[in-house]
C-alpha positions as a Markdown table, in Angstrom:
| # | Residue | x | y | z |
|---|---|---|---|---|
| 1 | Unk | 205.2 | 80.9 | 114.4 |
| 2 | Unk | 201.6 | 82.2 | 113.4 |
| 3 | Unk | 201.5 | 84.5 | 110.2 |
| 4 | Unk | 199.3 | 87.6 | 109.9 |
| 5 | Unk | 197.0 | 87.6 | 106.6 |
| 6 | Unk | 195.7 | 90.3 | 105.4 |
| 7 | Unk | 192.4 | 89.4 | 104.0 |
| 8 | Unk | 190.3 | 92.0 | 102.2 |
| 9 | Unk | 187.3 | 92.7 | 99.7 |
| 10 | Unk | 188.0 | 94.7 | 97.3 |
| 11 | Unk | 186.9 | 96.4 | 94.3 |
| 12 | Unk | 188.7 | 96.4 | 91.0 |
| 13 | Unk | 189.9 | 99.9 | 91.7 |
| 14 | Unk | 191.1 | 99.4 | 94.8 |
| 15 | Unk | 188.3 | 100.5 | 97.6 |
| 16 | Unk | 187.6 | 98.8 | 100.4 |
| 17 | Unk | 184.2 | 101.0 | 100.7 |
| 18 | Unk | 182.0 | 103.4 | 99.2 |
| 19 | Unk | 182.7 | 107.0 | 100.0 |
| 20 | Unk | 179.9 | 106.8 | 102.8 |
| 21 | Unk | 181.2 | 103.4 | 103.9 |
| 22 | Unk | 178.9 | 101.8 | 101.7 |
| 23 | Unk | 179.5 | 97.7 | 101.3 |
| 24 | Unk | 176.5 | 96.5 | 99.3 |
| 25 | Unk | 179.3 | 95.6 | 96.0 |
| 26 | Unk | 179.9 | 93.0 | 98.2 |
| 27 | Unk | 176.8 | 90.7 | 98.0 |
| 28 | Unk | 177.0 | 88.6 | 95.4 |
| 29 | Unk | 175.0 | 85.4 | 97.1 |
| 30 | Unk | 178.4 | 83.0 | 95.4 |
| 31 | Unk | 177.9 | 79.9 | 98.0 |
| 32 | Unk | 181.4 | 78.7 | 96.5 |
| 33 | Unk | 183.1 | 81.6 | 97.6 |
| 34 | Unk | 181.4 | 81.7 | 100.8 |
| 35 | Unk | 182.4 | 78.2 | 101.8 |
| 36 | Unk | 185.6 | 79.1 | 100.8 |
| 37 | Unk | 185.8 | 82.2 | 102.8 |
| 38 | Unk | 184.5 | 79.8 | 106.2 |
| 39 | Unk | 187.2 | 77.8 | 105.3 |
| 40 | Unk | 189.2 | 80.6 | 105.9 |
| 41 | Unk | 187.4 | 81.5 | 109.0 |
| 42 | Unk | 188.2 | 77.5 | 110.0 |
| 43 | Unk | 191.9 | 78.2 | 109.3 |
| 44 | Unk | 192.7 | 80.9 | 112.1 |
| 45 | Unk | 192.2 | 81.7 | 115.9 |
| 46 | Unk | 191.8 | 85.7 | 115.6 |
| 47 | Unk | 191.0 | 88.3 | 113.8 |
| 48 | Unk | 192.2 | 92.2 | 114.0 |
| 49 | Unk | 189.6 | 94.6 | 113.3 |
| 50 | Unk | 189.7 | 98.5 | 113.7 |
| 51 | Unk | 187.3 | 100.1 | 115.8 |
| 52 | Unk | 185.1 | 101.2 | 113.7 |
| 53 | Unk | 185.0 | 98.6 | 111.1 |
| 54 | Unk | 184.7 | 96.3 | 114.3 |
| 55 | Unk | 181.5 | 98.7 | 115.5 |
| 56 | Unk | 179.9 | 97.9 | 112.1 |
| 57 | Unk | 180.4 | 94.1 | 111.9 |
| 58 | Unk | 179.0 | 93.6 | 115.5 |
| 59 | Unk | 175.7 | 94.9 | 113.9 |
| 60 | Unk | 175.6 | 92.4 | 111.2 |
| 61 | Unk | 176.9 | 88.9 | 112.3 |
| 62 | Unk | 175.5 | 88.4 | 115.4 |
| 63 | Unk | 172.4 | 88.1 | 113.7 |
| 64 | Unk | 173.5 | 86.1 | 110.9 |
| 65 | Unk | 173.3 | 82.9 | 112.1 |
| 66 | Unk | 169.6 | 82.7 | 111.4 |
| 67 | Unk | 170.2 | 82.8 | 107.7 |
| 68 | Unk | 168.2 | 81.1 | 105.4 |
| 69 | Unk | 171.6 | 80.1 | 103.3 |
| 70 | Unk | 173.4 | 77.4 | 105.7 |
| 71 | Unk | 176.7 | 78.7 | 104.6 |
| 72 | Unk | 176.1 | 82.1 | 105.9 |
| 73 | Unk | 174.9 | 80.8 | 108.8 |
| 74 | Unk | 178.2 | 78.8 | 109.6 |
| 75 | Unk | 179.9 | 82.2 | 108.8 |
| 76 | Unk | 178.5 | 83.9 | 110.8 |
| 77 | Unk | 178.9 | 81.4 | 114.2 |
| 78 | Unk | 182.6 | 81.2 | 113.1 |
| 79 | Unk | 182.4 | 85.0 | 112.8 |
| 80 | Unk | 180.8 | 85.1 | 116.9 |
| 81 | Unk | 183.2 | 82.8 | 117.9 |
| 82 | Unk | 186.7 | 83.6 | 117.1 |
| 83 | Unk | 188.3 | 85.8 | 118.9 |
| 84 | Unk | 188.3 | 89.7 | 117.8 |
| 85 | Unk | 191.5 | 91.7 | 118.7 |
| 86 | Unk | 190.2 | 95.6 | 118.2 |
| 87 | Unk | 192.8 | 97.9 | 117.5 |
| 88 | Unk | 191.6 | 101.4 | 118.9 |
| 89 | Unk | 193.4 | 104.1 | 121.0 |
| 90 | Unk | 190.0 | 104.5 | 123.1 |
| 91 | Unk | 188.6 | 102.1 | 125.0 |
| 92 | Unk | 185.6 | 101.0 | 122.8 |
| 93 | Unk | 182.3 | 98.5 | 124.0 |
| 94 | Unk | 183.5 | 95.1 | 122.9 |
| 95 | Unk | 180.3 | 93.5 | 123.3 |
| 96 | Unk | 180.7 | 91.2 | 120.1 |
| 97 | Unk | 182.8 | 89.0 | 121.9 |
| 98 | Unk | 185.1 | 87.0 | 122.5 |
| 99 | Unk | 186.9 | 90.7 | 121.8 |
| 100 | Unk | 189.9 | 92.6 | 123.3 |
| 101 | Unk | 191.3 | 95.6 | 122.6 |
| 102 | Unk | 195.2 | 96.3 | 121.5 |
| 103 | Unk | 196.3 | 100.0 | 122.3 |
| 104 | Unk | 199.8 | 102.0 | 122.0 |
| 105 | Unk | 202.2 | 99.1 | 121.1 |
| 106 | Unk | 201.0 | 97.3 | 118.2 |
| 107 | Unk | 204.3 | 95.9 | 116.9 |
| 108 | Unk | 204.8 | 94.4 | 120.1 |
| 109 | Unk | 201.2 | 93.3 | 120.7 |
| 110 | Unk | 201.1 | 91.4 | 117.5 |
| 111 | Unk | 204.7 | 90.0 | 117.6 |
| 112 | Unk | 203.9 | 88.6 | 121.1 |
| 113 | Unk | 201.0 | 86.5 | 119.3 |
| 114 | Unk | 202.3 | 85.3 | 116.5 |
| 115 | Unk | 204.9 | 83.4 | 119.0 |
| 116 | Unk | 201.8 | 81.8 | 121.1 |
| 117 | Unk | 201.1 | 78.3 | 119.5 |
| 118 | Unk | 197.8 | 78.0 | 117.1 |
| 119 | Unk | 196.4 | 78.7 | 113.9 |
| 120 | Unk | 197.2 | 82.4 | 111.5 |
| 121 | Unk | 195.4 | 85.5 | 112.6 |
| 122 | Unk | 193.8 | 87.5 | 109.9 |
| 123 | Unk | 193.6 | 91.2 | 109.3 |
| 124 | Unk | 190.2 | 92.0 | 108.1 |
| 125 | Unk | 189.2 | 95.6 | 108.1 |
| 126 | Unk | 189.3 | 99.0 | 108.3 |
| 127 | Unk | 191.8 | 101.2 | 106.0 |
| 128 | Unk | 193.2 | 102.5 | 109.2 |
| 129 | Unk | 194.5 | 99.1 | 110.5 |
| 130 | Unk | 195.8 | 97.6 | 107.8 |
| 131 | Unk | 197.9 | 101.2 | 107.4 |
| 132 | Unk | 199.0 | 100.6 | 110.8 |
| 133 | Unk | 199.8 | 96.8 | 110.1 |
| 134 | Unk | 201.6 | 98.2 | 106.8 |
| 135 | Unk | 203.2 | 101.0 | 108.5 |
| 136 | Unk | 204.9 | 98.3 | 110.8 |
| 137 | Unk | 205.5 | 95.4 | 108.5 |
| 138 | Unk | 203.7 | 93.3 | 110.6 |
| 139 | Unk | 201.7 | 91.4 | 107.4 |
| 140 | Unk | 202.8 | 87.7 | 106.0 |
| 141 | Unk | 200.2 | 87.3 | 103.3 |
| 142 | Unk | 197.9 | 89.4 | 101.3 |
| 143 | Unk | 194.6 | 88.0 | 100.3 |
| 144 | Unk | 193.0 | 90.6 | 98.0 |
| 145 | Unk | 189.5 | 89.7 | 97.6 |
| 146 | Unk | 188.7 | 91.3 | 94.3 |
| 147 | Unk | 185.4 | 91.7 | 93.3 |
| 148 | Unk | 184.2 | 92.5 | 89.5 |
| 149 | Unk | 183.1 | 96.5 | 90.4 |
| 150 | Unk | 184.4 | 99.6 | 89.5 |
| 151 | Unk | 183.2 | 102.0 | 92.3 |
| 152 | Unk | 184.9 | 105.3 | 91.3 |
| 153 | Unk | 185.3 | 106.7 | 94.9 |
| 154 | Unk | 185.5 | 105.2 | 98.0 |
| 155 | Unk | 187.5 | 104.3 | 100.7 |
| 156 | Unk | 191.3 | 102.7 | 99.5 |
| 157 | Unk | 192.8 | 99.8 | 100.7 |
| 158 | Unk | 196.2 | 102.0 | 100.6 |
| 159 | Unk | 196.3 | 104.8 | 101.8 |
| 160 | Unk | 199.4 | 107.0 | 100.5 |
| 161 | Unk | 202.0 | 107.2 | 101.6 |
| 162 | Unk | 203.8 | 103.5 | 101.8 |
| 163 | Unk | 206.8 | 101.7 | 101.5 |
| 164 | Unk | 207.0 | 100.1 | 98.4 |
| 165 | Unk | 207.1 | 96.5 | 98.9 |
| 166 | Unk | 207.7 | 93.5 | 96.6 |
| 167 | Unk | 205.1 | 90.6 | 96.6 |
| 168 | Unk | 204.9 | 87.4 | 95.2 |
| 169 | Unk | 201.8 | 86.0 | 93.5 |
| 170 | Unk | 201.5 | 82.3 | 95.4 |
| 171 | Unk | 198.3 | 81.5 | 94.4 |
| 172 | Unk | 194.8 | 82.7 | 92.4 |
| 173 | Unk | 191.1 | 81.6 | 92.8 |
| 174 | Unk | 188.3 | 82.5 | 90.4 |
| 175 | Unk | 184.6 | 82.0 | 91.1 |
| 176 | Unk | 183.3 | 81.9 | 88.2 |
| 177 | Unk | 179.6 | 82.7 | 89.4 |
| 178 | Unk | 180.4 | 86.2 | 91.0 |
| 179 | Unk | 183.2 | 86.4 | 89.1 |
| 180 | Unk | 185.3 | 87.3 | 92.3 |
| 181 | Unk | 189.0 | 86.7 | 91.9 |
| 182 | Unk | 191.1 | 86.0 | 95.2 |
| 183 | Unk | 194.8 | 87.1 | 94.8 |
| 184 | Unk | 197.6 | 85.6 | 97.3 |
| 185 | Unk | 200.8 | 87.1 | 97.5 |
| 186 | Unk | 203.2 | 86.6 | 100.1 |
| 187 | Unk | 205.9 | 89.6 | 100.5 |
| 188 | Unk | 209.8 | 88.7 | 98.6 |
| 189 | Unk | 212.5 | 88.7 | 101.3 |
C-alpha cells in the first residue's frame, strides 16, 4: 500500500508563507538539499496540491527547466511530469499537467490510491489541504522542511483546531550550507 507524505517548507515558527503569501525565505541556492529534494520527487508518482497553491506553482515550474543550475532544472521536469491531484471544490484550469482534480470525497479519493500499485504520493501545499488531509487522518509521514527564519506572521502549517496526534521522529537531515533541517516523523499507532 502507497503512503501519503506530507512534505513541507517551513519556517522555524511554523509558517508555510508570509502573510501576503510571500515564499522568497525559501531560496537558499543549497544544491545538496535540492538534489535531495529530486530525490524525493524520484521517489513518488503524485502529488496533492490545493488549488491555489497549485495556481501558483504552475507559474513557476514550467519555466524552470531552463535553469542555469542543472539541479533545478531536473526539479523542475520532475515537477512537469508527475502527476498533480488538485484538491478544489470548483472546477479549476489544470493546465500544468498531467493534473486532475479530487472534489467532495477526499477520504475516499485518496484511500482508493494508496491501494493502486506504485511509488508514495506526497502532500505538498497549501494550509488548506494539509487541514483537510489532517482533518481526515489521511497522512503517513511528516517531512517538515525547516528552514533557519523566523518570519513573525504568515500563513501556519496548522491551522487550529486539531487533533492532537503523537509522532515519532524516524529520521533528521541537516544541510549544513542553508542550514535547513528536514524532520521525519511518522504518526505512533
Amino acid at each position: 500500500m502507497r503512503k501519503v507524505i506530507l512534505s513541507v517548507m517551513v519556517t522555524l515558527d511554523g509558517f508555510t508563507a508570509g502573510p501576503n503569501g510571500e515564499l522568497d525565505w525559501i531560496d537558499v541556492g543549497d544544491d545538496a538539499l535540492d538534489s535531495h529534494l529530486a530525490d524525493l520527487l524520484r521517489g513518488i508518482d503524485g502529488m496533492f496540491f490545493g488549488r491555489v497553491a497549485y495556481e501558483m506553482l504552475a507559474q513557476h515550474w514550467p519555466g524552470a527547466e531552463v535553469s542555469s543550475r542543472s539541479i533545478e532544472a531536473e526539479q523542475a521536469r520532475l515537477m512537469n511530469t508527475i502527476p498533480k491531484i488538485v484538491l478544489s471544490r470548483s472546477q479549476p484550469d489544470l493546465n500544468w499537467g498531467p493534473a486532475w482534480r479530487i472534489g467532495d470525497d477526499l477520504a475516499e479519493a485518496v484511500s482508493r490510491l494508496k491501494e493502486e500499485p506504485g511509488k508514495d504520493l506526497a502532500l505538498f501545499a497549501g494550509a488548506t489541504a494539509i487541514s483537510a488531509f489532517l482533518e481526515r487522518d489521511l497522512i503517513d509521514e511528516y517531512r517538515l522542511i525547516v528552514f533557519p527564519v523566523v518570519l513573525g506572521d504568515g500563513q501556519p502549517l496548522f491551522k487550529a483546531p486539531q487533533p492532537r496526534r503523537s509522532l515519532r521522529l524516524v529520521e533528521t537531515t541537516r544541510f549544513d550550507e542553508s542550514g535547513v533541517v528536514i524532520l521525519r516523523y511518522q504518526p505512533i499507532s
